[in-house]
C-alpha positions as CSV (number, residue, x, y, z in Angstrom):
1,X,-17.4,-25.1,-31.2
2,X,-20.9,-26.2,-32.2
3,X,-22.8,-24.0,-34.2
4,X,-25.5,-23.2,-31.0
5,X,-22.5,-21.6,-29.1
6,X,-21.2,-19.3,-32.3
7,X,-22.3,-15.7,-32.5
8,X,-24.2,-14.2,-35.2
9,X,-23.4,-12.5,-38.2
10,X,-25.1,-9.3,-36.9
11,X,-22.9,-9.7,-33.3
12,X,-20.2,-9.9,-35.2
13,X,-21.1,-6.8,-38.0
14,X,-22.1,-4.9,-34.0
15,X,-18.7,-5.3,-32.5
16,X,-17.0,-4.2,-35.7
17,X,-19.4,-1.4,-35.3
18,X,-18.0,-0.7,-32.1
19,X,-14.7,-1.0,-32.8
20,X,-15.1,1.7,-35.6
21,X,-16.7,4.2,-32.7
22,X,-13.8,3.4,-30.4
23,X,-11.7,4.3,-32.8
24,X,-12.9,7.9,-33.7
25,X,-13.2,8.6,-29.7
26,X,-9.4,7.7,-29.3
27,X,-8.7,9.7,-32.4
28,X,-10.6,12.5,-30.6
29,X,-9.1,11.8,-27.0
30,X,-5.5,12.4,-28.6
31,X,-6.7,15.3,-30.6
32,X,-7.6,17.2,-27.7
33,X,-4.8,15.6,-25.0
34,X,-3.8,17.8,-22.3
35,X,-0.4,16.0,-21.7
36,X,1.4,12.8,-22.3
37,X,-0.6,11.3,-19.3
38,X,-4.3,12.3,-20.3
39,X,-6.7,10.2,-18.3
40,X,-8.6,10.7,-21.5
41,X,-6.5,9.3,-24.0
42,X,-5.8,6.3,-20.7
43,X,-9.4,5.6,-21.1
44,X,-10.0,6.1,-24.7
45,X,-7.5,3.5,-25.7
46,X,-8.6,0.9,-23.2
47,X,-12.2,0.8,-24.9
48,X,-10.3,0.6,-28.3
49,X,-8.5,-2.4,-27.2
50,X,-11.5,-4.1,-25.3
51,X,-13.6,-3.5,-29.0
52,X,-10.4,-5.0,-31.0
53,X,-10.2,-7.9,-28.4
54,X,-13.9,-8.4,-28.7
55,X,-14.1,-8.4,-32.3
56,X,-11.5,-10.5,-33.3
57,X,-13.1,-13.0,-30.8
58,X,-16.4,-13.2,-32.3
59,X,-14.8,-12.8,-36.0
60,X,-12.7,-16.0,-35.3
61,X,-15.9,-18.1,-33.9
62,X,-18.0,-17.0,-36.6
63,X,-15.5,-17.0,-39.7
64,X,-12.8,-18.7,-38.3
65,X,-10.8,-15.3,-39.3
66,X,-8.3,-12.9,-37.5
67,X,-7.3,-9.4,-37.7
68,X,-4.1,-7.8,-37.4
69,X,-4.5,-6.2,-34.4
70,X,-2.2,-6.6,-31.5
71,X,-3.4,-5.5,-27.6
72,X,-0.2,-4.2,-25.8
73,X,0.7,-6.6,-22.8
74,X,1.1,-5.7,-19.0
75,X,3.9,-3.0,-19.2
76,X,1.1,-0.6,-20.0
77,X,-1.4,-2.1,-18.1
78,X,-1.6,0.7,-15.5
79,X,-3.2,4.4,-16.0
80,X,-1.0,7.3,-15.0
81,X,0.4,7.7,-11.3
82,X,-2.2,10.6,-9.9
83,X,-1.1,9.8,-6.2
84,X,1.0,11.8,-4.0
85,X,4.1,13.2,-4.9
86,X,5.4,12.3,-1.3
87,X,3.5,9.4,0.3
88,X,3.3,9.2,3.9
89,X,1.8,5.6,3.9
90,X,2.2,2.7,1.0
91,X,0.9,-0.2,0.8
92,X,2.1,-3.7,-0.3
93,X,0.1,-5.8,-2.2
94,X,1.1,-9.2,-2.8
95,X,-0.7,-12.3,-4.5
96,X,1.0,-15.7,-5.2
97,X,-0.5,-18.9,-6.5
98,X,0.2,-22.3,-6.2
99,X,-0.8,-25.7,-7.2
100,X,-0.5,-28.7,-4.6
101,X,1.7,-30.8,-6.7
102,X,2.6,-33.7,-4.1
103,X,-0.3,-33.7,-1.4
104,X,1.7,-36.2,0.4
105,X,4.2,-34.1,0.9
106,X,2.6,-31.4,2.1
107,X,0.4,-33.4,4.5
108,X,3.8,-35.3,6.3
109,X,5.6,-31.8,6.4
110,X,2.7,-30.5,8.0
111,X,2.8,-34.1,10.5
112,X,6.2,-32.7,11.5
113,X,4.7,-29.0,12.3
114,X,1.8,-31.1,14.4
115,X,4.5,-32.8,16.5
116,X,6.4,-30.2,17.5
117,X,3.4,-27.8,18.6
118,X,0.8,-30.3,20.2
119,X,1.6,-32.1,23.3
120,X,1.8,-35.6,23.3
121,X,-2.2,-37.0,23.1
122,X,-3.1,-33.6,21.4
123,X,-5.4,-33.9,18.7
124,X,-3.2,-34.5,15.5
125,X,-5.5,-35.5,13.1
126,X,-5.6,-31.8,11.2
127,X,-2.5,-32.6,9.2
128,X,-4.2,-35.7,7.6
129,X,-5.9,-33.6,4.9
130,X,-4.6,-31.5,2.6
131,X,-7.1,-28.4,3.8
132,X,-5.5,-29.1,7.7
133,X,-1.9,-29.6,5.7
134,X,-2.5,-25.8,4.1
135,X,-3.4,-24.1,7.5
136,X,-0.4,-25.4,9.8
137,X,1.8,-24.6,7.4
138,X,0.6,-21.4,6.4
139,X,0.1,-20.5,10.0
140,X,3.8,-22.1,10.7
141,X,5.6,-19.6,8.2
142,X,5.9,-16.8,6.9
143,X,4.4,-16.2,3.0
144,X,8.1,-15.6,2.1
145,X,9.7,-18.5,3.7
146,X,7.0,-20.8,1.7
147,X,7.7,-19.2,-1.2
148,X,11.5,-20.1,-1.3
149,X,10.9,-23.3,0.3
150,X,7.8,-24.8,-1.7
151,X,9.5,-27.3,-3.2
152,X,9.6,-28.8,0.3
153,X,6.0,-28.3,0.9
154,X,4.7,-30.3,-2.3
155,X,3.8,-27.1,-3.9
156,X,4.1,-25.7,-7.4
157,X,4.7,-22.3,-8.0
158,X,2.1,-20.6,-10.4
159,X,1.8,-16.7,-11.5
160,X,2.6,-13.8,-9.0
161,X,2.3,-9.7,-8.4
162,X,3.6,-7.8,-6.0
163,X,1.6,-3.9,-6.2
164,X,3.4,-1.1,-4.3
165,X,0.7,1.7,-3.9
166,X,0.8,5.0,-2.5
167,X,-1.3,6.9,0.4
168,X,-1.8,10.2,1.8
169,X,-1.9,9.0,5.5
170,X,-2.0,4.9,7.2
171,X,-5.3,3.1,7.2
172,X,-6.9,2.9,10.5
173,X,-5.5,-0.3,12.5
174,X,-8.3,-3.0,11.1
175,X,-10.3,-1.1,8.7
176,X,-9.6,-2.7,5.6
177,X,-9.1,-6.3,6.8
178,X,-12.0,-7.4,5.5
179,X,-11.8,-6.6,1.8
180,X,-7.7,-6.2,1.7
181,X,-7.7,-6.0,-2.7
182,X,-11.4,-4.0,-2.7
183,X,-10.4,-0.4,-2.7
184,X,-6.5,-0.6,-4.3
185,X,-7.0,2.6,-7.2
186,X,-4.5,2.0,-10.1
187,X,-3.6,5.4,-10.3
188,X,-2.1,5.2,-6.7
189,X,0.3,2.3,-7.8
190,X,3.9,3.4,-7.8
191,X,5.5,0.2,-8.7
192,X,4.2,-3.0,-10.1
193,X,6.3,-6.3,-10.3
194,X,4.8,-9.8,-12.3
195,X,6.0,-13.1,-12.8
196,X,4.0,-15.7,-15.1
197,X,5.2,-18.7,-17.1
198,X,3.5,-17.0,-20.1
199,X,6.6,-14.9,-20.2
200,X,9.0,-17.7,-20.1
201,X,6.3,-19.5,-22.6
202,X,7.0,-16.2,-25.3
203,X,10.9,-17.0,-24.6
204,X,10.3,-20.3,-25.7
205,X,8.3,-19.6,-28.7
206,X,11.2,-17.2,-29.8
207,X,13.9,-19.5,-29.0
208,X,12.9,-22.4,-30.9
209,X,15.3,-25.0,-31.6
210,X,15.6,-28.3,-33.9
211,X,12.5,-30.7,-33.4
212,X,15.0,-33.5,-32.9
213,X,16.5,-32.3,-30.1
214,X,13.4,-31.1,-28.6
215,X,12.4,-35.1,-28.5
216,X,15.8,-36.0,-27.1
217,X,14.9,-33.4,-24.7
218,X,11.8,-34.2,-23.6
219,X,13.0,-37.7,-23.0
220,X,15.8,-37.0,-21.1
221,X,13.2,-34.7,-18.5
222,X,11.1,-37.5,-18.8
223,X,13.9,-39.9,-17.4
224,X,14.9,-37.6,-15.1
225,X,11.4,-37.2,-13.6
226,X,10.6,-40.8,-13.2
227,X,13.8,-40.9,-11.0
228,X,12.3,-38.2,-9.2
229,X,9.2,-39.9,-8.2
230,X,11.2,-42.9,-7.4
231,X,13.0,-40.9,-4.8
232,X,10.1,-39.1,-3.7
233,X,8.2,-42.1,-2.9
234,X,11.3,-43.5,-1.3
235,X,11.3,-40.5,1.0
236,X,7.3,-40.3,2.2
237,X,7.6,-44.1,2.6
238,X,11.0,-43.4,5.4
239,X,9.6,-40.3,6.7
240,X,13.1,-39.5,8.2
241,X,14.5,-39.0,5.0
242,X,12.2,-35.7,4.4
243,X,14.3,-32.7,5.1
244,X,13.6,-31.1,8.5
245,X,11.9,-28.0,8.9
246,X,12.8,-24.9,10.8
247,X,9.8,-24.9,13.3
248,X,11.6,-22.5,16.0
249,X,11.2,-19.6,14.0
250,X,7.4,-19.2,14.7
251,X,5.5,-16.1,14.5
């Protein structure tokens, strides 16, 4: 980092400032707490762990120092359930990334969607970039039928949530459409289910093993991916040898 981009001493000595003031209005959330799930003591802690995370931040940049402090991960990432006690509407909110890992791929899978739905002489140039490739495929199947079958797709599966939230009564047929993730309240979400390689990445770091066979590892994956790519090139070059794809099932 050059020294332009580091903070200053007195940024520094100001978020330790702030941390000290978080900390006495936690103190004085959970002195006066009105039940296990205050709102209070909710908030009072997240602007304890927002000053920690800010101050060790600037602390390391500017002194190339930590602190001991440790911010709690996801599992109490939400604020107390203030919903319903019965919901008569729920909504489920789903994100899931992906990285194009073989473009190729996913442009000749799309080829075969093309096919089958245009008439002969039809324009089937969509499916010739990856953007086109994305659309038919994504307007082929449904998000949980890509998600088992990315593999076949050229995609890569990245981080995903799933958010099950509670309402008193359905949303009006089209009224949230637009902004689908704008209005979701934490306090209305019953349920929550992640999954992120940083998990499996903490496994890893807790698991750790002899460096030697890591290497002998590595190499063998190595090995085995150059073989992959062998076959995979194999395959887009006889584009009969790509699996078929289920395009009956159209919604």
């Amino acid at each position: 980092m050059s020294d332009a981009a580091q903070p200053t001493a007195a940024e520094v000595r100001a978020a330790a400032e702030a941390v000290k003031t978080a900390l006495d209005r936690h103190l004085a959330a959970v002195e006066r707490r009105s039940g296990e799930d205050d709102p209070a003591v909710y908030e009072a802690f997240n602007e304890l762990a927002t000053a920690a995370e800010a101050y060790d931040e600037l602390l390391y940049d500017r002194y190339d120092e930590v602190t001991p402090f440790e911010i709690p991960g996801s599992d109490d990432a939400l604020p107390p359930y203030t919903g319903p006690e019965e919901p008569s509407a729920l909504s489920v909110l789903i994100r899931r990334d992906y990285a194009v890992a073989e473009p190729q791929r996913l442009m000749a899978q799309a080829q075969r969607v093309e096919a089958a739905d245009y008439d002969e002489g039809a324009d089937g140039e969509v499916s010739g970039t990856v953007h086109g490739a994305l659309g038919i495929l994504f307007g082929e199947f449904e998000p949980d039928e890509i998600a088992s079958r990315h593999k076949e797709f050229g995609l890569e599966e990245g981080d995903s949530t799933l958010w099950v939230t509670a309402a008193d009564e359905p949303a009006d047929p089209g009224e949230w459409l637009e902004a689908p993730f704008e209005q979701t309240d934490p306090q209305r979400v019953v349920c929550r289910f992640d999954v992120s390689a940083v998990f499996d990445d903490d496994l890893d770091a807790e698991d750790s093993v002899d460096e030697t066979e890591d290497v002998e590892d590595v190499e063998d994956v190595e090995d085995v991916d150059d073989d992959l790519d062998e076959d995979l090139d194999a395959d887009l070059d006889e584009d009969e040898d790509l699996e078929p794809l289920d395009v009956e099932g159209r919604r």
